[in-house]
HTML snippet that shows the backbone in 3Dmol.js (N, CA, C, O; Angstrom):
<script src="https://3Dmol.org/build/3Dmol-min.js"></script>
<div id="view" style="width:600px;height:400px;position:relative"></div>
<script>
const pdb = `
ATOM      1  N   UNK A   1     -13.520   3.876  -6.826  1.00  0.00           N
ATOM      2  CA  UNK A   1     -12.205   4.279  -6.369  1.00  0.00           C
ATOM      3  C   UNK A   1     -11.679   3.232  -5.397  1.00  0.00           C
ATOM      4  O   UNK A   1     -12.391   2.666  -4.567  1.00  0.00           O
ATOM      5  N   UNK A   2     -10.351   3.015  -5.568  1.00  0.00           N
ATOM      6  CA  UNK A   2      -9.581   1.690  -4.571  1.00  0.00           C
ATOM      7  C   UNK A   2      -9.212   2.541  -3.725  1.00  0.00           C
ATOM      8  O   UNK A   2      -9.108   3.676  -4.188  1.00  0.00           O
ATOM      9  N   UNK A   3      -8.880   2.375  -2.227  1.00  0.00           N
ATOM     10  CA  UNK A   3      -7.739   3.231  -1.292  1.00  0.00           C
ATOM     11  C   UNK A   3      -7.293   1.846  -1.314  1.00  0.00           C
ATOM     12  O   UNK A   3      -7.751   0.718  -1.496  1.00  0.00           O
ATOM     13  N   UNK A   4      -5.874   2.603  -0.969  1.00  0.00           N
ATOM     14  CA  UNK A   4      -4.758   1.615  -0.641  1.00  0.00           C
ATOM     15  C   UNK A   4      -4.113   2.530   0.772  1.00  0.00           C
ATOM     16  O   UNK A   4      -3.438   3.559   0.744  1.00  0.00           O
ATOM     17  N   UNK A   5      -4.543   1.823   1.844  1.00  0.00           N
ATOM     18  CA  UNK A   5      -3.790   2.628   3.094  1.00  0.00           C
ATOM     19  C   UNK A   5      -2.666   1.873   3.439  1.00  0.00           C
ATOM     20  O   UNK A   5      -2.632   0.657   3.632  1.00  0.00           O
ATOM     21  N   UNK A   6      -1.539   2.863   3.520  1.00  0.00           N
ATOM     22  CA  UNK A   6      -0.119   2.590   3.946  1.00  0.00           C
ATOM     23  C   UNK A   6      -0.153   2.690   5.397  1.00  0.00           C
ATOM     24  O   UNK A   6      -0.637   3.685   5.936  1.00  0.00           O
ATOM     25  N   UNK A   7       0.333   1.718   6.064  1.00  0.00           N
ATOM     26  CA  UNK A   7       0.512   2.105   7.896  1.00  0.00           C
ATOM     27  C   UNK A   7       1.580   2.776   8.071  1.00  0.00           C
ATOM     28  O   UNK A   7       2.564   2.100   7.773  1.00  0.00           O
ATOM     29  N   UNK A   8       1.903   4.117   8.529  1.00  0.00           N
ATOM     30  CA  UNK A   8       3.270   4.704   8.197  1.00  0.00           C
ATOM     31  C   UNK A   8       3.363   4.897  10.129  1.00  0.00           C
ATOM     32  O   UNK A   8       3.937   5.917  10.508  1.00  0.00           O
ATOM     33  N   UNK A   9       2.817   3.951  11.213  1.00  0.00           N
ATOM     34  CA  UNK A   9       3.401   3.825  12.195  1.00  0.00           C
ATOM     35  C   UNK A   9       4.942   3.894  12.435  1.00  0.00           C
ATOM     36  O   UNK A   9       5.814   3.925  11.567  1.00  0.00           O
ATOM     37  N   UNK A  10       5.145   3.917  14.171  1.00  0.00           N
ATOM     38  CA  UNK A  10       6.434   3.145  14.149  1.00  0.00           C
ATOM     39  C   UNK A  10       7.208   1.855  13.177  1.00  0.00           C
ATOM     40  O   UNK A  10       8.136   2.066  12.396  1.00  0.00           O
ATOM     41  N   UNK A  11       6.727   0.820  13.380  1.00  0.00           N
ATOM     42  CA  UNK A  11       7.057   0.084  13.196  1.00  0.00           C
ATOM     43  C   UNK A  11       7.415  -0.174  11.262  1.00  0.00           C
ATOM     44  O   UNK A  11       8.344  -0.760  10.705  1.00  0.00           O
ATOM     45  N   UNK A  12       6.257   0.534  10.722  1.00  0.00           N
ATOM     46  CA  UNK A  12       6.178   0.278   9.484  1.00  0.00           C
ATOM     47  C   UNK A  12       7.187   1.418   9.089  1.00  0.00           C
ATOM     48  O   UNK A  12       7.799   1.328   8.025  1.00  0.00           O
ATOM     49  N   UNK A  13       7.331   2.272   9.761  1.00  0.00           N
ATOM     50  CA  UNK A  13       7.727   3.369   9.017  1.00  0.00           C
ATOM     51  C   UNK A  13       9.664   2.886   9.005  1.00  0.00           C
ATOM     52  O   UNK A  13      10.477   3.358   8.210  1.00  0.00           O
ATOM     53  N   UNK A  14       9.985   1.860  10.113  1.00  0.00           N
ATOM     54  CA  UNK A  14      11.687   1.474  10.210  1.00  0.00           C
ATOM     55  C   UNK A  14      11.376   0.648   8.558  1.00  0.00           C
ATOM     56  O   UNK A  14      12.132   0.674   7.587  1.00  0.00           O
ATOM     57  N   UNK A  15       9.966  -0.074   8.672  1.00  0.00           N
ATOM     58  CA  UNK A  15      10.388  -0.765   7.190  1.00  0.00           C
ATOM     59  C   UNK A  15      10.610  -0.641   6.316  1.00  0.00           C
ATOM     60  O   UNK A  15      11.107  -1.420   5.502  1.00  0.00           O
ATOM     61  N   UNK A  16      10.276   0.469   6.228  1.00  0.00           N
ATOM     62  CA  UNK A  16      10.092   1.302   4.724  1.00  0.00           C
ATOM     63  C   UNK A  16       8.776   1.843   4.086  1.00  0.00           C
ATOM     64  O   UNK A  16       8.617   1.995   2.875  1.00  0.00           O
ATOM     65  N   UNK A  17       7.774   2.139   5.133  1.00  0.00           N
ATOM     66  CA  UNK A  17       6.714   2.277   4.682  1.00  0.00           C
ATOM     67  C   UNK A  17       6.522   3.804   3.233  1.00  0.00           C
ATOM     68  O   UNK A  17       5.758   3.817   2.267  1.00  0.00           O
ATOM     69  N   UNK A  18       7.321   4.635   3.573  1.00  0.00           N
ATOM     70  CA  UNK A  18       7.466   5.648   2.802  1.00  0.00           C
ATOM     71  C   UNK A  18       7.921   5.477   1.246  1.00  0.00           C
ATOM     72  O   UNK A  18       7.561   6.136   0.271  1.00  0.00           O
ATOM     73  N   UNK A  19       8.830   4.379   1.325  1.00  0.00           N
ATOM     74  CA  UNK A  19       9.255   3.677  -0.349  1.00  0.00           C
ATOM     75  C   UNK A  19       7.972   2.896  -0.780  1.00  0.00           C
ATOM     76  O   UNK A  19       7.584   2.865  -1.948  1.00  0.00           O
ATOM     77  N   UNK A  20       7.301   2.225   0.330  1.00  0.00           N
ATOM     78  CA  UNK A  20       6.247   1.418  -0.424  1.00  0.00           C
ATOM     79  C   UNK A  20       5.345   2.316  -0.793  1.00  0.00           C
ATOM     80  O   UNK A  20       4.681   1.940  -1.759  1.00  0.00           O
ATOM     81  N   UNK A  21       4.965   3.797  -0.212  1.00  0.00           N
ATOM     82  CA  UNK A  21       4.546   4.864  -0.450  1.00  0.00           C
ATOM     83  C   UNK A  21       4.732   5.099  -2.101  1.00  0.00           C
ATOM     84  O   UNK A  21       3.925   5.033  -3.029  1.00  0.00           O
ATOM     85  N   UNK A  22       5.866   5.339  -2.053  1.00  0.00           N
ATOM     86  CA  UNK A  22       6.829   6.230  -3.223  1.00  0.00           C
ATOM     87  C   UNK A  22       6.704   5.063  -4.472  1.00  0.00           C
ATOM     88  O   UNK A  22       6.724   5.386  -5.660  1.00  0.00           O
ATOM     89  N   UNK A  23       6.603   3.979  -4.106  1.00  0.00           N
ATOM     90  CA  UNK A  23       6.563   2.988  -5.145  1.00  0.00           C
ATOM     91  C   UNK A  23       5.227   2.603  -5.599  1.00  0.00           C
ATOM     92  O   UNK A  23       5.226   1.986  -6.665  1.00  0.00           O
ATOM     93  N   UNK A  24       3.913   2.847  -4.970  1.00  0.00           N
ATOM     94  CA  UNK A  24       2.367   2.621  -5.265  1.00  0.00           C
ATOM     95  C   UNK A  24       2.357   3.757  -6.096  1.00  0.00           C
ATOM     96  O   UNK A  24       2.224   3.626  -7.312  1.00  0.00           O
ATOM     97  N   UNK A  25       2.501   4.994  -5.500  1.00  0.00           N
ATOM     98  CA  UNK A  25       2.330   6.393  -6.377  1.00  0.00           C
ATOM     99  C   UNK A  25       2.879   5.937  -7.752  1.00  0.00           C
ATOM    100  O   UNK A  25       2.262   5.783  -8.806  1.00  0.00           O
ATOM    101  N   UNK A  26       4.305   5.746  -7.456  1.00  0.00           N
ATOM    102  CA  UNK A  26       4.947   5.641  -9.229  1.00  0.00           C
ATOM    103  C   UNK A  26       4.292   4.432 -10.107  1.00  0.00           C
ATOM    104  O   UNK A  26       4.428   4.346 -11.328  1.00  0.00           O
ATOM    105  N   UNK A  27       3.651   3.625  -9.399  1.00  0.00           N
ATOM    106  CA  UNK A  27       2.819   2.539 -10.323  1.00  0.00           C
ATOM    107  C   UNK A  27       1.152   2.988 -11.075  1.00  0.00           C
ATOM    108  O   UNK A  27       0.300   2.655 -11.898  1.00  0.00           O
ATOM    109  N   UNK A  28       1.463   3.790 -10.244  1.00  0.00           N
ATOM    110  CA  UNK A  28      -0.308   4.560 -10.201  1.00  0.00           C
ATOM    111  C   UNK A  28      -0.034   5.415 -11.259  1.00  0.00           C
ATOM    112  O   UNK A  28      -0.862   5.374 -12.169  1.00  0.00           O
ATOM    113  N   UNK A  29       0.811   6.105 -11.380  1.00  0.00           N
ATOM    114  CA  UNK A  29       1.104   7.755 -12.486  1.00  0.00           C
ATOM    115  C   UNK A  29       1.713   6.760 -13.395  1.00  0.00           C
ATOM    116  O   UNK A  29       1.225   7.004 -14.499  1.00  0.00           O
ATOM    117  N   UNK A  30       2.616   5.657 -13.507  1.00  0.00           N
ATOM    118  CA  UNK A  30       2.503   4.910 -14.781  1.00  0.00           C
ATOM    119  C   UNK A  30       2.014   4.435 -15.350  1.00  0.00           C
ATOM    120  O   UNK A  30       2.294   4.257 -16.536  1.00  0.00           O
ATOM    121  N   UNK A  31       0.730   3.867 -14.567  1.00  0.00           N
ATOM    122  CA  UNK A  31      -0.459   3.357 -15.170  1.00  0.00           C
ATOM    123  C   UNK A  31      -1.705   4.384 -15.581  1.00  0.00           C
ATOM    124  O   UNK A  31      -2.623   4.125 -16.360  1.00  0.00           O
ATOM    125  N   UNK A  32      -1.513   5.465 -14.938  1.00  0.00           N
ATOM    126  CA  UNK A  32      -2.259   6.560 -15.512  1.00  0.00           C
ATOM    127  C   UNK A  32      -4.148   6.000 -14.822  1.00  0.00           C
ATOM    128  O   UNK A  32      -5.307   5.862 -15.213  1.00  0.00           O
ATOM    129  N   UNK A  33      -3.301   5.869 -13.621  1.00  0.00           N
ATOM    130  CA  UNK A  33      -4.775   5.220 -12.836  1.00  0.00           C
ATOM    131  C   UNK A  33      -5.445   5.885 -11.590  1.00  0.00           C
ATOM    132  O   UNK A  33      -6.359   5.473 -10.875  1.00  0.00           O
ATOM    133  N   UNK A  34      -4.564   7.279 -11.539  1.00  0.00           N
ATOM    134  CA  UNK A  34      -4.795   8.056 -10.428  1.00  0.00           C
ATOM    135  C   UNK A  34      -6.401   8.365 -10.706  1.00  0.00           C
ATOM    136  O   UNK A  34      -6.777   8.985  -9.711  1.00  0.00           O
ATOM    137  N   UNK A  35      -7.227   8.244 -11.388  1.00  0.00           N
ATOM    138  CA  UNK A  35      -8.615   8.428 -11.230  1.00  0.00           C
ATOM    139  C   UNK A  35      -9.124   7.561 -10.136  1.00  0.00           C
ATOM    140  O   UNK A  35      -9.876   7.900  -9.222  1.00  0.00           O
ATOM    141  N   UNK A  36      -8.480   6.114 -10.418  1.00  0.00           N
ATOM    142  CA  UNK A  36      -9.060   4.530  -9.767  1.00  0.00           C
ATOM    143  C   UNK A  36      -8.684   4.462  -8.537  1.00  0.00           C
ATOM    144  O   UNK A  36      -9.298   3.962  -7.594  1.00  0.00           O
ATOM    145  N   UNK A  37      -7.584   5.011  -8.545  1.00  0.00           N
ATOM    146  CA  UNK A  37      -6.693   4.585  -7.149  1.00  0.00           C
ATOM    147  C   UNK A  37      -6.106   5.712  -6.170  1.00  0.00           C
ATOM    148  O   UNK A  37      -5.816   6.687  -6.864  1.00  0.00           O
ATOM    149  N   UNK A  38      -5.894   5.885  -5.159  1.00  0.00           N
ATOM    150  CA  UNK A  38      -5.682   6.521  -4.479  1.00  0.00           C
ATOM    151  C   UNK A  38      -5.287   5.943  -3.114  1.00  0.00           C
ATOM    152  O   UNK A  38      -6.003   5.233  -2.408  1.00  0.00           O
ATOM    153  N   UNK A  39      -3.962   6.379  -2.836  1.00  0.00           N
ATOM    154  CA  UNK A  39      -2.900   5.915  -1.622  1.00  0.00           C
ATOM    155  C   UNK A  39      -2.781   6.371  -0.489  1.00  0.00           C
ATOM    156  O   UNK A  39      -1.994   7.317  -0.491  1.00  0.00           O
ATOM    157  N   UNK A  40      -3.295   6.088   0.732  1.00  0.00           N
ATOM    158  CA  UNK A  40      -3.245   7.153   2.131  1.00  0.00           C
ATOM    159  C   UNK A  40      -2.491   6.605   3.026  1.00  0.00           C
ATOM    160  O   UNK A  40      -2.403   5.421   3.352  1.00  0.00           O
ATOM    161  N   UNK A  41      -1.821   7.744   3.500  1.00  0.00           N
ATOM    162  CA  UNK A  41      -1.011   7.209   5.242  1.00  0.00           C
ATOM    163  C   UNK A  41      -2.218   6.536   5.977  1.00  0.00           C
ATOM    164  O   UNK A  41      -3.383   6.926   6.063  1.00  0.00           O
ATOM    165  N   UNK A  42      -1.628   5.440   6.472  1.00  0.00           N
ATOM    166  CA  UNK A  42      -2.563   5.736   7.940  1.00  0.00           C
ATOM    167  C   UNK A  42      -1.499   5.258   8.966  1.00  0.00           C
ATOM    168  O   UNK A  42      -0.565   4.471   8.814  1.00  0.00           O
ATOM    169  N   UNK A  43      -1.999   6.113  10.296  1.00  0.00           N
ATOM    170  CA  UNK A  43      -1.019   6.470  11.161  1.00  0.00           C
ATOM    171  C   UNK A  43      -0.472   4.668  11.610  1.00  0.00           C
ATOM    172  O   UNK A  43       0.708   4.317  11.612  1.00  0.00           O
ATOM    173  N   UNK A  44      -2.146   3.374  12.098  1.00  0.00           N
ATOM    174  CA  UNK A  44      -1.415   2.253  12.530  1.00  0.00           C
ATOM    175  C   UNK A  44      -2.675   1.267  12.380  1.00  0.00           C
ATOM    176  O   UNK A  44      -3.772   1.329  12.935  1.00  0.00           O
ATOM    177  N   UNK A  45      -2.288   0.550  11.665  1.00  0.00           N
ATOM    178  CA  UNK A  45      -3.597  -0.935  10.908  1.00  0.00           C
ATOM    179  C   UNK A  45      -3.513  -1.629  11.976  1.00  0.00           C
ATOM    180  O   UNK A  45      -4.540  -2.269  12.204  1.00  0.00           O
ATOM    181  N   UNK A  46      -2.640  -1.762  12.765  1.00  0.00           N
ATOM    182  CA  UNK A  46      -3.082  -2.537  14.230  1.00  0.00           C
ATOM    183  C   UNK A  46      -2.179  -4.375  13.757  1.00  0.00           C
ATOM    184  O   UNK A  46      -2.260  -5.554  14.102  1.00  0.00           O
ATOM    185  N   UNK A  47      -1.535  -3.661  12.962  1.00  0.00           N
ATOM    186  CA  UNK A  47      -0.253  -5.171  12.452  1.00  0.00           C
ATOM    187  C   UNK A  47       1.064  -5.281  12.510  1.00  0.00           C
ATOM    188  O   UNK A  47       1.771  -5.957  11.762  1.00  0.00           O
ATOM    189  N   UNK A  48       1.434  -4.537  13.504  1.00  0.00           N
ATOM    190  CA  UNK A  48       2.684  -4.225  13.612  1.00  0.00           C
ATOM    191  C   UNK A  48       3.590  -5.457  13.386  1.00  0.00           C
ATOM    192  O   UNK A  48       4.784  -5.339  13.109  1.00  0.00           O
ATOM    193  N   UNK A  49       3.021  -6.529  13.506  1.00  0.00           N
ATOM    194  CA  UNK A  49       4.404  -7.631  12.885  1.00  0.00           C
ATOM    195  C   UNK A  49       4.361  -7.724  11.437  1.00  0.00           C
ATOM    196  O   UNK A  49       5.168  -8.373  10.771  1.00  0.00           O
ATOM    197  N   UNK A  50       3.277  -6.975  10.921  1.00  0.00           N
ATOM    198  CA  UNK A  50       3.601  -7.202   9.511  1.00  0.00           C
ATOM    199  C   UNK A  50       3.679  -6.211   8.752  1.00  0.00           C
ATOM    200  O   UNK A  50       3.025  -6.059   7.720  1.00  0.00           O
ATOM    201  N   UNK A  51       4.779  -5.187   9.373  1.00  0.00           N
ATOM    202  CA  UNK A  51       5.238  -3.957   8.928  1.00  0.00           C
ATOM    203  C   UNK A  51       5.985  -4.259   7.689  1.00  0.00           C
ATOM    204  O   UNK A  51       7.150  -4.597   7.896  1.00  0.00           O
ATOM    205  N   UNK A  52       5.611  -4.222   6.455  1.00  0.00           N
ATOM    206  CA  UNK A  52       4.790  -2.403   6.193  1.00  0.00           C
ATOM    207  C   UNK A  52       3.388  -3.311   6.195  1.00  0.00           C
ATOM    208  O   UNK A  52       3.298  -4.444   5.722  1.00  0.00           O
ATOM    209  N   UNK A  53       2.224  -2.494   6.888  1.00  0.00           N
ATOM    210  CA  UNK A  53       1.108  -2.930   6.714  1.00  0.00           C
ATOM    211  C   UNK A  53       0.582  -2.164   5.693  1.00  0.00           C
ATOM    212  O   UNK A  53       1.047  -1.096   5.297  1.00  0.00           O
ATOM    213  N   UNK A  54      -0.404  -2.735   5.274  1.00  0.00           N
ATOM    214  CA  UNK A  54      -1.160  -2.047   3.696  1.00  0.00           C
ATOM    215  C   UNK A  54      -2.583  -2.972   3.643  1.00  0.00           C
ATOM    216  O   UNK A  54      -2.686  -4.198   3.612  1.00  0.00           O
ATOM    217  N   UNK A  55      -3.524  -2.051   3.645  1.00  0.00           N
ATOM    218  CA  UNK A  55      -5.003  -2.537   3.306  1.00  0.00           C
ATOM    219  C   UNK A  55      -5.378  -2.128   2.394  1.00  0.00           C
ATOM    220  O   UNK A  55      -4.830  -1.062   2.115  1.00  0.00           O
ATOM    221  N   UNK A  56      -6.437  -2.594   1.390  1.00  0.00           N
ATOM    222  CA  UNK A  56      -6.727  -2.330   0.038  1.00  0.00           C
ATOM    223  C   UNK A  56      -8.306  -2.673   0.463  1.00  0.00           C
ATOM    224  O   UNK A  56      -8.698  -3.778   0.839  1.00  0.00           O
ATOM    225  N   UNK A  57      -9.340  -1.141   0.276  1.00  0.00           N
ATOM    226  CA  UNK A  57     -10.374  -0.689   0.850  1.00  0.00           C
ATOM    227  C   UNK A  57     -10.515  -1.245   2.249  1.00  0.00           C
ATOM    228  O   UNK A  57      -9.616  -1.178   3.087  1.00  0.00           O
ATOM    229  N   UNK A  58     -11.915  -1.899   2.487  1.00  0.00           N
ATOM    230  CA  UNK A  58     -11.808  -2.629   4.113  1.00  0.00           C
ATOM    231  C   UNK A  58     -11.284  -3.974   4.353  1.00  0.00           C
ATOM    232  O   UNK A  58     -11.620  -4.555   5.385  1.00  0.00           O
ATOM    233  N   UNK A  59     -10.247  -4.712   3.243  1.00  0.00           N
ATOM    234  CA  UNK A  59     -10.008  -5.978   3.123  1.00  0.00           C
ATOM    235  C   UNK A  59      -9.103  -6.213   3.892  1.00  0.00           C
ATOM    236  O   UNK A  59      -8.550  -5.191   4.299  1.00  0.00           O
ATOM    237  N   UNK A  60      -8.563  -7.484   4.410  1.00  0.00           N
ATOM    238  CA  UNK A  60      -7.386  -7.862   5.977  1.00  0.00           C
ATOM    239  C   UNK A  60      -5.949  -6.881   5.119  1.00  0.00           C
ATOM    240  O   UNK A  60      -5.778  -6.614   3.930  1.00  0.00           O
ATOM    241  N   UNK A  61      -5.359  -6.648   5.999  1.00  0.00           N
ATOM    242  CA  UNK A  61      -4.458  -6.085   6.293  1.00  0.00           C
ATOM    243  C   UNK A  61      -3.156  -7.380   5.511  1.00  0.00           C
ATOM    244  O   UNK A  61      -3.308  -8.589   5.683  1.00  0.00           O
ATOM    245  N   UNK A  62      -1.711  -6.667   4.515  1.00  0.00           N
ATOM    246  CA  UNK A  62      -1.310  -7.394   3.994  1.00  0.00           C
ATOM    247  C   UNK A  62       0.321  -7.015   4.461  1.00  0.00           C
ATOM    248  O   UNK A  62       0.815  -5.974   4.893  1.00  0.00           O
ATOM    249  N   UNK A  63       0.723  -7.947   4.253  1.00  0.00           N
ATOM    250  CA  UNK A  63       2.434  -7.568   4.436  1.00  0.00           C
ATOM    251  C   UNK A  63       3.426  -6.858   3.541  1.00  0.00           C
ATOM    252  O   UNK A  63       4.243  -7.716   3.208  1.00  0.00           O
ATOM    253  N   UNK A  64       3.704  -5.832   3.058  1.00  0.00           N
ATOM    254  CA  UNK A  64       4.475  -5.172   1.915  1.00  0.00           C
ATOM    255  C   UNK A  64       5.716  -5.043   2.113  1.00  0.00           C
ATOM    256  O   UNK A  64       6.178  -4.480   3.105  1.00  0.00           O
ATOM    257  N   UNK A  65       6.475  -5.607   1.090  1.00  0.00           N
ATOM    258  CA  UNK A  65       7.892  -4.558   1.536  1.00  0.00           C
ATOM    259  C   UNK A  65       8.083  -3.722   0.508  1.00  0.00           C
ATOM    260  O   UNK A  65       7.060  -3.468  -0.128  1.00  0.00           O
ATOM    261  N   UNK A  66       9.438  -3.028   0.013  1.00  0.00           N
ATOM    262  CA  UNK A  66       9.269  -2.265  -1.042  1.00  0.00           C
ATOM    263  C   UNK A  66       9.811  -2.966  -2.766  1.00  0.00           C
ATOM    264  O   UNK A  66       9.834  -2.442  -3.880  1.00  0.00           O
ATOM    265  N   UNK A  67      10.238  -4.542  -2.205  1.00  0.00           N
ATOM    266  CA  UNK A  67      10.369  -5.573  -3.213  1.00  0.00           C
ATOM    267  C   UNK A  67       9.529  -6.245  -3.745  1.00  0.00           C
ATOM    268  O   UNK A  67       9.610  -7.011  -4.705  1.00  0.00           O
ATOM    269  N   UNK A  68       8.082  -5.748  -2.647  1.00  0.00           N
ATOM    270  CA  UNK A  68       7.169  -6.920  -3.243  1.00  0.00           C
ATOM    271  C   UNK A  68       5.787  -5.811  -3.645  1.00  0.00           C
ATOM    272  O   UNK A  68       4.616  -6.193  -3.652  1.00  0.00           O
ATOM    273  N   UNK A  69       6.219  -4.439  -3.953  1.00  0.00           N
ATOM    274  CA  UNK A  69       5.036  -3.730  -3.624  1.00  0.00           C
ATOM    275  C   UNK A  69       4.426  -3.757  -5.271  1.00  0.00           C
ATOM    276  O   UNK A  69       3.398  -3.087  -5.374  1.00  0.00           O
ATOM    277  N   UNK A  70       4.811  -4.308  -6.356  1.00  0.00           N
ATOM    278  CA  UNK A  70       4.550  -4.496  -7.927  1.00  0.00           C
ATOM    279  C   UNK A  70       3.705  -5.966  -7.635  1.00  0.00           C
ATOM    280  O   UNK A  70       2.655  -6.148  -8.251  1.00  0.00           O
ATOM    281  N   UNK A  71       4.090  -6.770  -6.891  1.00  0.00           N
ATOM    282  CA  UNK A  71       3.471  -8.293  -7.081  1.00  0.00           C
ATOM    283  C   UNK A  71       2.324  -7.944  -6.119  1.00  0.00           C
ATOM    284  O   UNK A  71       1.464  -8.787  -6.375  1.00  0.00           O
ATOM    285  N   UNK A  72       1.922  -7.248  -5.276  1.00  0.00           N
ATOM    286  CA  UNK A  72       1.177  -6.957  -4.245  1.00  0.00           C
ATOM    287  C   UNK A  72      -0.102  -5.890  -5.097  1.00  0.00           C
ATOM    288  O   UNK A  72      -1.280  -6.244  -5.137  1.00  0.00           O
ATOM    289  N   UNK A  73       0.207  -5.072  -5.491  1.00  0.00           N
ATOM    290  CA  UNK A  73      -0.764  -4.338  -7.072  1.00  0.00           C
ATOM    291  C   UNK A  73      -0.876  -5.228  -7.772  1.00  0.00           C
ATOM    292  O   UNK A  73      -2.092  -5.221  -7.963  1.00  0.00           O
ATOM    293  N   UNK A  74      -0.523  -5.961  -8.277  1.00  0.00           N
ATOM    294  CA  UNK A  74      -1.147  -6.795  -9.254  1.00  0.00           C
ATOM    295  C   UNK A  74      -2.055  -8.260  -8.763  1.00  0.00           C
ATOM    296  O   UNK A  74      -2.856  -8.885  -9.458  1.00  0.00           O
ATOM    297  N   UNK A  75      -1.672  -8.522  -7.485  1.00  0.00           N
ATOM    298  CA  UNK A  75      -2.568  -9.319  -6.345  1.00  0.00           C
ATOM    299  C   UNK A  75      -3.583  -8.478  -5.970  1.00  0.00           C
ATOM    300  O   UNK A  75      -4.714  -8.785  -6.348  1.00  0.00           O
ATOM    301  N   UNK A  76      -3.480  -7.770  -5.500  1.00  0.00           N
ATOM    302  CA  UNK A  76      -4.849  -7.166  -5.025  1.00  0.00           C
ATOM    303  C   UNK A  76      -6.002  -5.623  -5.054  1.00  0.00           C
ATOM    304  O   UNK A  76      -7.045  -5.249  -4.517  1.00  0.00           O
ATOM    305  N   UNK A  77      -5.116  -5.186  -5.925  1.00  0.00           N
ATOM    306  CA  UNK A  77      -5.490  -3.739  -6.791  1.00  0.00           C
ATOM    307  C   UNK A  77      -6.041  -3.801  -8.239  1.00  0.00           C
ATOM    308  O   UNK A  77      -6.912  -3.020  -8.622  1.00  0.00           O
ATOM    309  N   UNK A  78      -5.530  -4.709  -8.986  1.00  0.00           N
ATOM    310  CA  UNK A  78      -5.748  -4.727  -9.974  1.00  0.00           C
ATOM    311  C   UNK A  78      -7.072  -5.426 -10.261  1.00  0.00           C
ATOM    312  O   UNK A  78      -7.679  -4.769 -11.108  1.00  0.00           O
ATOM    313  N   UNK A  79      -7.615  -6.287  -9.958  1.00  0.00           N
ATOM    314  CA  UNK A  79      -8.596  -7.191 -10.100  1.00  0.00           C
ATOM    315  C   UNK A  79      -9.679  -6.269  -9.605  1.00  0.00           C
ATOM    316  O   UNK A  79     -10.817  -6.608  -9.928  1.00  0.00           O
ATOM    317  N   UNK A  80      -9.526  -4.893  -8.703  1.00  0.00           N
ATOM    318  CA  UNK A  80     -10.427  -3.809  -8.756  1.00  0.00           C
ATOM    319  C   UNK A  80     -10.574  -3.010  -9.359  1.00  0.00           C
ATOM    320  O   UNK A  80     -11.585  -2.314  -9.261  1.00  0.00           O
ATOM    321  N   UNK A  81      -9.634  -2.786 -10.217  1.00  0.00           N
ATOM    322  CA  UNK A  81     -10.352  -1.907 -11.484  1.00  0.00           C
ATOM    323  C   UNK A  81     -11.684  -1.745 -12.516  1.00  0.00           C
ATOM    324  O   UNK A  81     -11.714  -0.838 -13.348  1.00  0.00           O
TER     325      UNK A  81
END
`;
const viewer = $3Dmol.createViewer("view");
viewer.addModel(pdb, "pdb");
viewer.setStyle({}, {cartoon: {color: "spectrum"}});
viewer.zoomTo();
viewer.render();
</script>
């Protein structure tokens, strides 16, 4: 199983952390991968300049927005399947 934790802090949350939310889920139920993958709030990754923060299991902490959250699954989610 992958987690993919969303930082839905302050900071992430002005970015849009909730669309990058809304946009992992809808990649996940289109890919029919909700067995593999699974998406969690977390309250703050400790990256606030690189809101939206997003970690994929215990790996560094990545920068998301909700334009780049398809090129960002296929960088670093997918190659864990």
């Amino acid at each position: 199983m992958v987690t993919i934790n969303v930082c839905i802090g302050s900071a992430c949350h002005l970015k849009g952390a909730y669309e990058v939310i809304n946009n992992l889920q809808h990649i996940i139920e289109e890919r029919e991968l909700s067995e593999k993958v699974i998406v969690k709030a977390a309250f703050c990754l400790g990256e606030c300049t690189k809101a939206v923060s997003v970690r994929v299991d215990e790996d560094k902490v990545v920068s998301v927005g909700e334009e780049t959250v398809k090129e960002f699954f296929e960088q670093h989610v997918v190659g864990r399947l």
